[in-house]
N, C-alpha and C positions, 0 to 999 in steps of 0.2 A: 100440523107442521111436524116433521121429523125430530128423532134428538139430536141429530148433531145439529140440523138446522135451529133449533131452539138454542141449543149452547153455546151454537154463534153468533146470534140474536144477543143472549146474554149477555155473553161476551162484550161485545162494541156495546151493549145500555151501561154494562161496569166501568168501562173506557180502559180494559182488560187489553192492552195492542199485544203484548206476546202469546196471550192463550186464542188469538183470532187467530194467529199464524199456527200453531198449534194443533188447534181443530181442524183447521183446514186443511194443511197435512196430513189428518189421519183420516180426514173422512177421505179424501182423495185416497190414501192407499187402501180404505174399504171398499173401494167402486164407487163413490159416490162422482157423479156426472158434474165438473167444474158450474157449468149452467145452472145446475139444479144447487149448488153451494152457494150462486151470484144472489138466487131468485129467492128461496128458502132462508137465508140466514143473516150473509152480508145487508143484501137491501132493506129486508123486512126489519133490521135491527137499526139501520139509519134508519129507517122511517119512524119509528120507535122516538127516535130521539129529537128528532124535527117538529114530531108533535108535545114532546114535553118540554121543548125550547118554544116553541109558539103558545105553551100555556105557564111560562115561565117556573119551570119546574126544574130545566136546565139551563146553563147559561155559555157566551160563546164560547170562552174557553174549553167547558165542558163537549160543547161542539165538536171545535176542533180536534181536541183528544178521540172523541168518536170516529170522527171523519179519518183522523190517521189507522184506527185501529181498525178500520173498514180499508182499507188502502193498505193493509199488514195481509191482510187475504187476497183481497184486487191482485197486487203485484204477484201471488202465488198460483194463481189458478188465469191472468190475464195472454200468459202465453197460450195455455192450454187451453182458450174458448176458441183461437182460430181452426183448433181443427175437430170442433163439433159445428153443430149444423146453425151454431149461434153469427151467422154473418155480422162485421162491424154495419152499424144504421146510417153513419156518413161523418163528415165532418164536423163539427163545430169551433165556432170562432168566438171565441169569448174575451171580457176588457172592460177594465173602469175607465169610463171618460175622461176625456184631453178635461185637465185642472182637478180631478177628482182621483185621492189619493186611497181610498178606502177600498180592501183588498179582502177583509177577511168571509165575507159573504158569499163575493164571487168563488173564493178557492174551494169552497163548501160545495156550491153549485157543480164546478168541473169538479173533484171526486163522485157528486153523484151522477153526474152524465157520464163519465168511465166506468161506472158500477153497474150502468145501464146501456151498454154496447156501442156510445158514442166514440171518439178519437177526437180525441179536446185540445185546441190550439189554445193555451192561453197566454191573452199579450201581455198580461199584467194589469199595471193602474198608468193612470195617466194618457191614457192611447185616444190619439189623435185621427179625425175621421177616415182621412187618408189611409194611414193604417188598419183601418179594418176593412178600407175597400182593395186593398192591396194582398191583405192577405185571403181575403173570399177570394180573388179572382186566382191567387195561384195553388190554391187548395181547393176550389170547386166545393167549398162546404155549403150544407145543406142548412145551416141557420148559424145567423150573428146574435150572442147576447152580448146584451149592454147593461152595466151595473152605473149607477150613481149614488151618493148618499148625501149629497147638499141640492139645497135648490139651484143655487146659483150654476150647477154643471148640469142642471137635466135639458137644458138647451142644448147641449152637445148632442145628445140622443137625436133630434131634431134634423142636426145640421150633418149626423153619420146617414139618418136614414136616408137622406136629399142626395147625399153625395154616393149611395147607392145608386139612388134613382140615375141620377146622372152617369154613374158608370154602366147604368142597363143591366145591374143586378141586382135589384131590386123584388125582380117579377120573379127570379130565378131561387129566393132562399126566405127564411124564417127569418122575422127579426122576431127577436124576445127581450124585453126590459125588466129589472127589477131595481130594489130600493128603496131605503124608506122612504124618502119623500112620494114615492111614483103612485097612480091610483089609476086605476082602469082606463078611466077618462081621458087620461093624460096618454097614455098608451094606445089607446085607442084612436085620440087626435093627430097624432103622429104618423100611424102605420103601422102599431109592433103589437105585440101582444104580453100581457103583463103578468110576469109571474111572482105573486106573493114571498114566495121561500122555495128551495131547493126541491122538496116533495113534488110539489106543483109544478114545478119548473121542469122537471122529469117529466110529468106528464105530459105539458103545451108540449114540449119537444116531441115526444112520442106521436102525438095528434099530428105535427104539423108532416114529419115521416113515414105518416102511412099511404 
């Protein structure tokens, strides 16, 4: 890895949000290539942190401080990937299920799919199936994630994917689920494909856009 790329690594595992903006500024006025800032430092450094959250070493708040300090460089260098060879990968449509109010996971998720060349709809919490068939169809996005964190809402998931099916966009896009309660099986019963935490979730995405 590079030095600046490590110092901005650094940076987002310290939860450091003005020295990301910092660095990233100056590797930019050293030539450094916006893309190779995304690839090299920004991501590599959430990932960093995704994995010490999933071995409870960090915790969400901690997260989230992360996640903003990755989104301190995002927002600095996210003009400047439209005009490298970095094409945005499509849309995404993202949303905590109709009765389900828990939000701080998903907004983790959208940071890292805008860190990773997507253009992130997000509806928020509570979004009702209709809603996300309404907004795929006037966005043309390339996957719908779905968040829940109670059992009693992971029916929703169920009754968004159906109500895909029935709008005939269904065939046309990704769905993806996450949440605690949710487990392969249960994703897999459905139609969607399950993504444990944000790392992972980047990748389904990536698979499902190639």
């Amino acid at each position: 890895m590079s030095l600046f790329g490590n110092e901005i690594k650094e940076a987002i595992i310290s939860l450091d949000i003005a020295s990301v903006g910092q660095l990233t500024n100056k590797a930019l006025a050293d030539g450094v290539k916006p893309k190779q800032i995304l690839d090299d430092g920004l991501l590599i450094g959430m990932a960093v942190v995704g994995e010490r959250f999933k071995r409870s070493e960090m915790f969400v708040p901690e997260v989230l401080m992360a996640a903003k300090a990755m989104t301190e460089g995002l927002n600095i260098i996210k003009p400047l990937l439209a005009g490298e060879d970095a094409k945005g990968k499509g849309t995404v449509v993202l949303g905590t299920v109709k009765g389900d109010l828990h939000d701080i996971g998903k907004r983790i998720v959208a940071m890292m799919f805008e860190g990773a060349g997507f253009d992130v709809i997000d509806l928020g919490y509570d979004v009702k199936p209709e809603e996300f068939v309404s907004k795929v169809k006037e966005t043309n996005a390339c996957i719908v994630g779905m968040s829940a964190m109670l059992t009693t809402t992971m029916m929703q998931m169920k009754i968004t994917v159906d109500a895909l099916k029935e709008a005939g966009l269904y065939d046309k896009v990704g769905v993806m689920v996450g949440g605690a309660p949710l487990t392969v099986e249960y994703a897999e019963g459905i139609g969607a494909k399950y993504s444990p935490d944000a790392q992972v979730a980047v990748e389904v995405a990536n698979n499902i856009v190639q």
